[in-house]
C-alpha positions as CSV (number, residue, x, y, z in Angstrom):
1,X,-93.4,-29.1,106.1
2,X,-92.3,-26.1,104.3
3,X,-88.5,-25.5,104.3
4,X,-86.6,-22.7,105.2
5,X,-85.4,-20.2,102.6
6,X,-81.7,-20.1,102.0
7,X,-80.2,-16.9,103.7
8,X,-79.4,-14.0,101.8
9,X,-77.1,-10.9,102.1
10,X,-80.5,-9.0,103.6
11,X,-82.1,-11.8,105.4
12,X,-86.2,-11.4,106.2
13,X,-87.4,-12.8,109.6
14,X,-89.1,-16.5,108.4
15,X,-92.3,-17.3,109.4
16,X,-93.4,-20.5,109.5
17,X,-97.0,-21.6,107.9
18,X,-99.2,-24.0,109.3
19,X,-98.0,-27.8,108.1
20,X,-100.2,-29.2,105.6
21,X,-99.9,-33.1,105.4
22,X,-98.1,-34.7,103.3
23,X,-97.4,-38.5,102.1
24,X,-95.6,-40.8,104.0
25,X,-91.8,-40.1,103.1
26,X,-89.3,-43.7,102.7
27,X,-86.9,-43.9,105.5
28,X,-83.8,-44.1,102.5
29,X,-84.6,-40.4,101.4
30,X,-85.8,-38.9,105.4
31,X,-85.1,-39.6,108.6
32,X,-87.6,-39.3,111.0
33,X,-87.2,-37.5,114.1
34,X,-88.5,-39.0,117.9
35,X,-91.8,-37.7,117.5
36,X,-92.7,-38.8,113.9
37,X,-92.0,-35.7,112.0
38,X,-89.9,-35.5,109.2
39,X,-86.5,-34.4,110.3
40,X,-85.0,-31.1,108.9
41,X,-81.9,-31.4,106.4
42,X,-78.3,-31.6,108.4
43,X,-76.2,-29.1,108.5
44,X,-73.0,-29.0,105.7
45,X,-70.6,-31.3,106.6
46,X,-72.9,-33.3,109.3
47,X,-73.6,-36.8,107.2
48,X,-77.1,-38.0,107.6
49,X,-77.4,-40.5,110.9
50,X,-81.0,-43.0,110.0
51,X,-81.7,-44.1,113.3
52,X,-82.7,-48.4,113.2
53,X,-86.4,-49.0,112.1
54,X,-88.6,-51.4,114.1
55,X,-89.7,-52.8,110.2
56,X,-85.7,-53.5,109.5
57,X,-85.3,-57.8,109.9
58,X,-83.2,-58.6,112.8
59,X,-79.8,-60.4,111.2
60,X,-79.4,-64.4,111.3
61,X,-76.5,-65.1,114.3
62,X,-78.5,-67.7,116.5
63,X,-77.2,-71.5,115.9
64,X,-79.0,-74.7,116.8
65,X,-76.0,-77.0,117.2
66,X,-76.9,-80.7,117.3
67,X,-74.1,-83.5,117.7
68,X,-73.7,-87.1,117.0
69,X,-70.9,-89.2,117.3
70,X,-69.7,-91.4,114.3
71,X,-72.5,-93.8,113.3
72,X,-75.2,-92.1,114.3
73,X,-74.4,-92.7,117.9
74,X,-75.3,-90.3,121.0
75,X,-71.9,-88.5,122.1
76,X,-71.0,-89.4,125.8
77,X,-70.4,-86.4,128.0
78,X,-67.0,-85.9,128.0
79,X,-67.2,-85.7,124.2
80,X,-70.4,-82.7,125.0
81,X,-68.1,-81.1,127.1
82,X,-65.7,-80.7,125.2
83,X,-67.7,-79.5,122.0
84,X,-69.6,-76.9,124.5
85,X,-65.9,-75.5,125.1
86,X,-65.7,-75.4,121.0
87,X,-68.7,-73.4,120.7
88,X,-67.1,-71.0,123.4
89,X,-64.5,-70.2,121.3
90,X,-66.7,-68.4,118.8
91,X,-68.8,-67.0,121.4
92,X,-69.4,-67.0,125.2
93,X,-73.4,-66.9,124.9
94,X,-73.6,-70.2,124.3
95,X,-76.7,-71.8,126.4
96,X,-76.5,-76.0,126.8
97,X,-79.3,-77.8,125.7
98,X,-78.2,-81.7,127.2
99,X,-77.6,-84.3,126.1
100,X,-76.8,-83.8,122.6
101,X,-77.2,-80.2,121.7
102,X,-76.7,-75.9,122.0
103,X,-77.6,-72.8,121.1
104,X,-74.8,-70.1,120.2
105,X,-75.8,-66.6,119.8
106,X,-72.6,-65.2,117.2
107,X,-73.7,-61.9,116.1
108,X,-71.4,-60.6,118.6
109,X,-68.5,-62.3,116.6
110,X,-69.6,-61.6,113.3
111,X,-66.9,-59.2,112.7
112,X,-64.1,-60.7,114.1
113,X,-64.0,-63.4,112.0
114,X,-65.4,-61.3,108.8
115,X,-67.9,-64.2,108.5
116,X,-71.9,-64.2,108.5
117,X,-73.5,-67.0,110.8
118,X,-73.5,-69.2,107.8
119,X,-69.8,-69.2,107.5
120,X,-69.2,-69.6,111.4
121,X,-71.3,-72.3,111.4
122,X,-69.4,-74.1,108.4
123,X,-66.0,-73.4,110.9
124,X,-67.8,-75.3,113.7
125,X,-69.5,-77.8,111.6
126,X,-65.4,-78.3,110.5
127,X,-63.4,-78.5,113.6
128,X,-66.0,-80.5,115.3
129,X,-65.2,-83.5,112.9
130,X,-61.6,-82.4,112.7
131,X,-61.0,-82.9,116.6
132,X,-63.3,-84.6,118.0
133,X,-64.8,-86.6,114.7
134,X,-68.0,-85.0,115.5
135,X,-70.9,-84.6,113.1
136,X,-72.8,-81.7,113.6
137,X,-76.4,-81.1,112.2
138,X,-76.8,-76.7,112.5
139,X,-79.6,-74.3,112.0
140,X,-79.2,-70.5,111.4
141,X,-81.6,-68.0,112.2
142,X,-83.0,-64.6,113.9
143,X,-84.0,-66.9,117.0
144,X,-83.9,-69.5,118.8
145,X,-87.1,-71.2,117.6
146,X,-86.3,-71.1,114.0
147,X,-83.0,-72.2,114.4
148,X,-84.0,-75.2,116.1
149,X,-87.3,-75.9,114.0
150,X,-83.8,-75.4,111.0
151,X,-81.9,-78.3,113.1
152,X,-85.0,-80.5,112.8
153,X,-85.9,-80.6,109.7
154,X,-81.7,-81.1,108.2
155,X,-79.3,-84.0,107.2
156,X,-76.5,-84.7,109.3
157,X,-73.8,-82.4,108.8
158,X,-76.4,-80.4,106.6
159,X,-75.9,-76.4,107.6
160,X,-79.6,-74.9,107.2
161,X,-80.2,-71.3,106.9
162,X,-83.4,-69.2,107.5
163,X,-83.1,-65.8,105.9
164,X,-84.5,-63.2,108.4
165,X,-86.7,-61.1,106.3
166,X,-90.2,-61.9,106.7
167,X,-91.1,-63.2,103.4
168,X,-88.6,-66.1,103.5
169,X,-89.7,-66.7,107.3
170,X,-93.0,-67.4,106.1
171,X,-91.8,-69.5,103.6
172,X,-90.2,-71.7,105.5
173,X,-93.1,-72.2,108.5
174,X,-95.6,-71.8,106.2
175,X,-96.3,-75.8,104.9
176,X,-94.7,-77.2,108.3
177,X,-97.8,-78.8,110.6
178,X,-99.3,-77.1,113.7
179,X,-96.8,-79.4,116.2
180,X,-93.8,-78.2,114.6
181,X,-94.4,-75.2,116.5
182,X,-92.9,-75.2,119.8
183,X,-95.2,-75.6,122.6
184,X,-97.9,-77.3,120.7
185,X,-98.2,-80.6,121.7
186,X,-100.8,-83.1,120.1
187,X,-103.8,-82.3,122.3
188,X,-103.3,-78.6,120.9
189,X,-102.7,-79.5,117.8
190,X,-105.7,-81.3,117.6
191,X,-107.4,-78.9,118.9
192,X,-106.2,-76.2,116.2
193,X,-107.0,-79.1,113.3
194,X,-110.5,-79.5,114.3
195,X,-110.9,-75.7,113.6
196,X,-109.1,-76.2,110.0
197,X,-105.6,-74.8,111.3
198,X,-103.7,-77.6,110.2
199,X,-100.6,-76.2,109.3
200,X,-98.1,-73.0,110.7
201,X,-99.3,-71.3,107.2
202,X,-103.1,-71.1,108.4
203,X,-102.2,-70.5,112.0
204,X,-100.1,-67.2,111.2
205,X,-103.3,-66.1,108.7
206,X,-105.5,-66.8,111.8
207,X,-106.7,-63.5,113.7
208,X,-104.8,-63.6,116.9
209,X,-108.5,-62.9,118.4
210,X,-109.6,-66.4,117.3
211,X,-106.6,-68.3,118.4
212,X,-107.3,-66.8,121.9
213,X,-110.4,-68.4,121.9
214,X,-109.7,-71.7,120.8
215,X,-106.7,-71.8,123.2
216,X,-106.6,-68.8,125.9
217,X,-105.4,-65.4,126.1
218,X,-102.1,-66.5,126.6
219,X,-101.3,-69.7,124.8
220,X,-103.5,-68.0,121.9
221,X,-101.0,-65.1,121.6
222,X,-97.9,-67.1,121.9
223,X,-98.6,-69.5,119.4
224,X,-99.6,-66.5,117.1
225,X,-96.2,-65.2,117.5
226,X,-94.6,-68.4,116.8
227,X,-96.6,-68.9,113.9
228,X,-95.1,-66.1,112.7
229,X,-91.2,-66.7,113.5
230,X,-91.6,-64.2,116.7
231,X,-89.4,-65.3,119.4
232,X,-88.5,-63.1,122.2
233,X,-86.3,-65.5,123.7
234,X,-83.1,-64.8,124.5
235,X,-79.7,-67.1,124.1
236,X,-79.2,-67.2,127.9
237,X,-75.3,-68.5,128.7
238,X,-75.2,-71.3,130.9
239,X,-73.1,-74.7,131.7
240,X,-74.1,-78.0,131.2
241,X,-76.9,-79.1,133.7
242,X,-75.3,-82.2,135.6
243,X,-77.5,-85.3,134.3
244,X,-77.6,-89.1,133.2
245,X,-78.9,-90.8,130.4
246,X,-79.5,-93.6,128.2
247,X,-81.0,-94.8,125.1
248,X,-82.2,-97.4,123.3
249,X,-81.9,-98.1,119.7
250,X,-84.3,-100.4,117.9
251,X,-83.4,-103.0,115.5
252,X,-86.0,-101.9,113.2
253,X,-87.9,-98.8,113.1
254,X,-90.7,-99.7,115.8
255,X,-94.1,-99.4,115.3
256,X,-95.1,-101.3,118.7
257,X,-96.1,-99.2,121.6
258,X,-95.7,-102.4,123.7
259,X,-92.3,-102.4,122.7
260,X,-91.8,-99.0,122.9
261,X,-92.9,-99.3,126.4
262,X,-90.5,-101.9,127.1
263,X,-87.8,-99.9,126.2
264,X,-88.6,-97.3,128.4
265,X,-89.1,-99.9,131.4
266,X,-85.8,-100.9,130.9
267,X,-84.3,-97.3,130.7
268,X,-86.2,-95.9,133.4
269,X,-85.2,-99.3,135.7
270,X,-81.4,-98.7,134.6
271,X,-80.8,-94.9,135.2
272,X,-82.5,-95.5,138.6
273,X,-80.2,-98.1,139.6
274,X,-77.4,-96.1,138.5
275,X,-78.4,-92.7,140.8
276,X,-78.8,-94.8,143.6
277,X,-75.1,-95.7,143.1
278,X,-74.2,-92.7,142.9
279,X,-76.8,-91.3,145.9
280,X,-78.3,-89.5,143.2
281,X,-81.9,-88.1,143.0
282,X,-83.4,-86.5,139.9
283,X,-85.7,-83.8,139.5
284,X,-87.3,-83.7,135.9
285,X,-87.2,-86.3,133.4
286,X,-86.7,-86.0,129.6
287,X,-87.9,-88.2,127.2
288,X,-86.5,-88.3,123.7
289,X,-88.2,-89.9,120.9
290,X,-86.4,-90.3,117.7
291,X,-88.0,-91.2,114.4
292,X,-87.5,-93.2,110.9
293,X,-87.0,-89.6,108.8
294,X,-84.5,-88.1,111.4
295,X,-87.0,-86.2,113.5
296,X,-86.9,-85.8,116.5
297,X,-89.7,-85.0,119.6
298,X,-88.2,-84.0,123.3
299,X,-90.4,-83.6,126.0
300,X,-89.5,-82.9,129.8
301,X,-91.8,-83.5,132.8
302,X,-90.9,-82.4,136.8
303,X,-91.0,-85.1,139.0
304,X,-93.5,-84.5,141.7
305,X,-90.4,-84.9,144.3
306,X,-86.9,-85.8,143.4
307,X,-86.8,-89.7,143.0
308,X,-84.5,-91.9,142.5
309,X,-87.2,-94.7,143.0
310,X,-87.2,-97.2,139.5
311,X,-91.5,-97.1,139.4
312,X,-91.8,-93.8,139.9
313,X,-89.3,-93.0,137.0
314,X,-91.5,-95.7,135.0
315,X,-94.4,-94.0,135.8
316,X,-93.2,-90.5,134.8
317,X,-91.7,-92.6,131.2
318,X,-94.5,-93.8,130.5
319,X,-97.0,-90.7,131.0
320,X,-94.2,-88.4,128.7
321,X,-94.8,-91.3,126.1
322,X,-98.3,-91.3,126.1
323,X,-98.9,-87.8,125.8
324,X,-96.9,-87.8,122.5
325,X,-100.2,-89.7,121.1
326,X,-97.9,-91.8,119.1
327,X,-100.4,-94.0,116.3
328,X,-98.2,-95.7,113.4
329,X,-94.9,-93.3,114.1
330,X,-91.8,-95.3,113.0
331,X,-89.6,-95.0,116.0
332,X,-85.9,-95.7,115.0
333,X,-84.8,-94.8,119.2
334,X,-85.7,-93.8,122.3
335,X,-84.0,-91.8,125.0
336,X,-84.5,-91.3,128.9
337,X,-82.4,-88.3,131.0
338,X,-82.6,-88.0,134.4
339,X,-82.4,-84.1,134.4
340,X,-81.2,-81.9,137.3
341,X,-79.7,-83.9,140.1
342,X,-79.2,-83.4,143.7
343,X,-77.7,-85.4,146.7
344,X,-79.9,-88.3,147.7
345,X,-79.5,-86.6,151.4
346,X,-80.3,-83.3,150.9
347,X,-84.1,-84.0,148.8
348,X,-87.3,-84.0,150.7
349,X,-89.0,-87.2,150.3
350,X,-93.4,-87.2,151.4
351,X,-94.1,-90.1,154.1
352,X,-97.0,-92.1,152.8
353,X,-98.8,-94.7,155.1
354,X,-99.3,-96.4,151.8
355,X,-97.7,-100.2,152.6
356,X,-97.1,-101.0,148.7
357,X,-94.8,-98.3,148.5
358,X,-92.7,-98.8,152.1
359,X,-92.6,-102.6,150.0
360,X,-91.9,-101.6,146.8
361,X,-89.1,-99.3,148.3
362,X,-87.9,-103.0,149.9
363,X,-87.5,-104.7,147.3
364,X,-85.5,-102.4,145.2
365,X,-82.8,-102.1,147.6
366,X,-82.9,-105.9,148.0
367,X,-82.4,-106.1,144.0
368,X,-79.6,-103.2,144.3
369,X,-77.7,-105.5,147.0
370,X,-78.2,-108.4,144.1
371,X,-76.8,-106.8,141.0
372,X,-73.8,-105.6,143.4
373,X,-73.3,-108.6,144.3
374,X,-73.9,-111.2,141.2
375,X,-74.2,-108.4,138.4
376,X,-76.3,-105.9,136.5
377,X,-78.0,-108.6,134.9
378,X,-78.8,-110.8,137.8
379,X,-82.3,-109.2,138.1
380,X,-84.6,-107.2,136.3
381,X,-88.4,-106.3,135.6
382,X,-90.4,-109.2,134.5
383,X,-91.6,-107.1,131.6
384,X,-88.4,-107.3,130.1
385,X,-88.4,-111.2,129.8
386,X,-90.4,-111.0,126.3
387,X,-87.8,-108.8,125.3
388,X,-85.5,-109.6,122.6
């Protein structure tokens, strides 16, 4: 665009000619305007205002906060609690992610305490063992999903950072395998390796055109984006959803599904016993599978009604596990949560003219009215006999 001549003592009217184009002009010497054009020159004494630019990398302030108790063991929930209220202090968009983790969203605070996320995280990571003797494993990113895939792959008490420009986003996803990515469960990621996309790396080079057709519109899309560090998702402030849970810690790192199986028998069989104390029913159950080089897998599956019913919790244990397509994993634990509870009284339970189940239902009421009377131990699946 031509510019305007500098006014004189005998000024001339100005008429504009016709633009001619011109090369693209960096954002550090122009400022564009709303509609793409190349802005005029302030006025003296206006400074220059640069608008934000969609290309600028959105600053790390997410943290995926994961806690464990001294020895490697699962904090109980007054200890959660009470490390949820830490995290508030820095920030009150702090969503809970039971039973042993959170994500904080800190950009807000960023200036207050004249710290980047890296440095609010080392305060946390600090008072956490200071107070409570809490060791806490963080990740620091742009988003949620690359602050947890961060969490994952640390050391505990390791602080890991994920730069937000894109190159170093890439980096970081690029050798990771396709069921790193969230959302991509073994099936997929089989799926994806039979086409050669074996790793993050090759899935972001993919044509998002082709991952629609191995997958779907949608899945394809949002796998694309994740490939590529893209995560809309938002930190979304909540309180710790009421739940119970157990694990079970293996000797040895386990390669046995038959023992693996056990385990879950007797977790599934012990949190049921426990909400029918408490006239408890649970809604979704969680499965957590920990492994030999700190890893972790979570995977949550809605009950069909909420149950407090030991088989049907078994059932829903062992169809999490199997879905995992676990072949020689090392497992060092496994974990079961009963996730969103209600009142025993207030769920809807379906009436079955099935007879098994009116028995099964029996039985399990005889064998609460036996461990209440003799003790927890006094009865228990026969599975767990070979047990050791």
């Amino acid at each position: 665009m031509t510019a305007a001549p500098r006014p004189s003592a005998a000024p001339e009217p100005f008429v504009p000619e016709p633009p001619a184009p011109e090369p693209p002009v960096p954002e550090s010497s122009a400022p564009a305007s709303a509609e793409g054009r190349t802005a005029a020159p302030p006025s003296a004494g206006v400074p220059p205002v640069t608008p934000p630019s969609a290309g600028v990398p959105r600053p790390a302030g997410v943290l995926c906060v994961r806690f464990r108790a001294a020895g490697g063991t699962p904090v109980s929930a007054g200890e959660y609690a009470a490390l949820l209220r830490l995290l508030a202090q820095f920030t009150p968009v702090v969503e809970a992610l039971p039973p042993d983790a959170a994500l904080a969203d800190v950009r807000g605070a960023l200036r207050y305490f004249g710290r980047d996320a890296a440095g609010i995280a080392e305060l946390v990571r600090l008072r956490a063992l200071v107070w409570h003797g809490i060791r806490c494993t963080i990740g620091v990113a742009a988003n949620p999903l690359l602050a947890r895939m961060a969490a994952q792959g640390a050391a505990p008490g390791e602080i890991r950072a994920v730069p937000g420009d894109t190159g170093s986003v890439a980096t970081f996803l690029a050798r990771r395998p396709a069921v790193a990515l969230e959302g991509v469960g073994p099936a997929t990621a089989r799926l994806l390796c039979a086409y050669g996309l074996d790793s993050v790396g090759r899935i972001a080079a993919a044509p998002p055109a082709t991952l629609q057709r191995i997958l779907g519109a949608k899945a394809g899309r949002a796998v694309y984006e994740r490939a590529r560090g893209i995560d809309p998702t938002p930190v979304s402030p909540n309180a710790a959803t009421r739940s119970l849970g157990a694990e079970h810690r293996f000797v040895h790192d386990e390669l046995d599904p038959v023992r693996r199986r056990r385990a879950l028998l007797s977790l599934a069989d012990d949190l049921g016993a426990r909400m029918r104390a408490s006239g408890q029913v649970a809604r979704a159950l969680t499965l957590t599978v920990r492994y030999a080089d700190r890893s972790t897998t979570v995977r949550t599956r809605r009950l069909a009604e909420p149950t407090a019913h030991g088989p049907a919790l078994t059932t829903a244990a062992y169809a999490l596990h199997t879905a995992l397509g676990l072949q020689r994993a090392r497992v060092r634990s496994v974990a079961l949560r009963a996730e969103d509870l209600c009142a025993a009284e207030l769920a809807a339970h379906q009436l079955t003219f099935d007879p098994a189940d009116d028995k099964a239902h029996r039985i399990e009421a005889a064998v609460d009215r036996a461990r209440a009377r003799f003790g927890t131990g006094a009865v228990h699946p026969a599975a767990k006999t070979g047990d050791h």
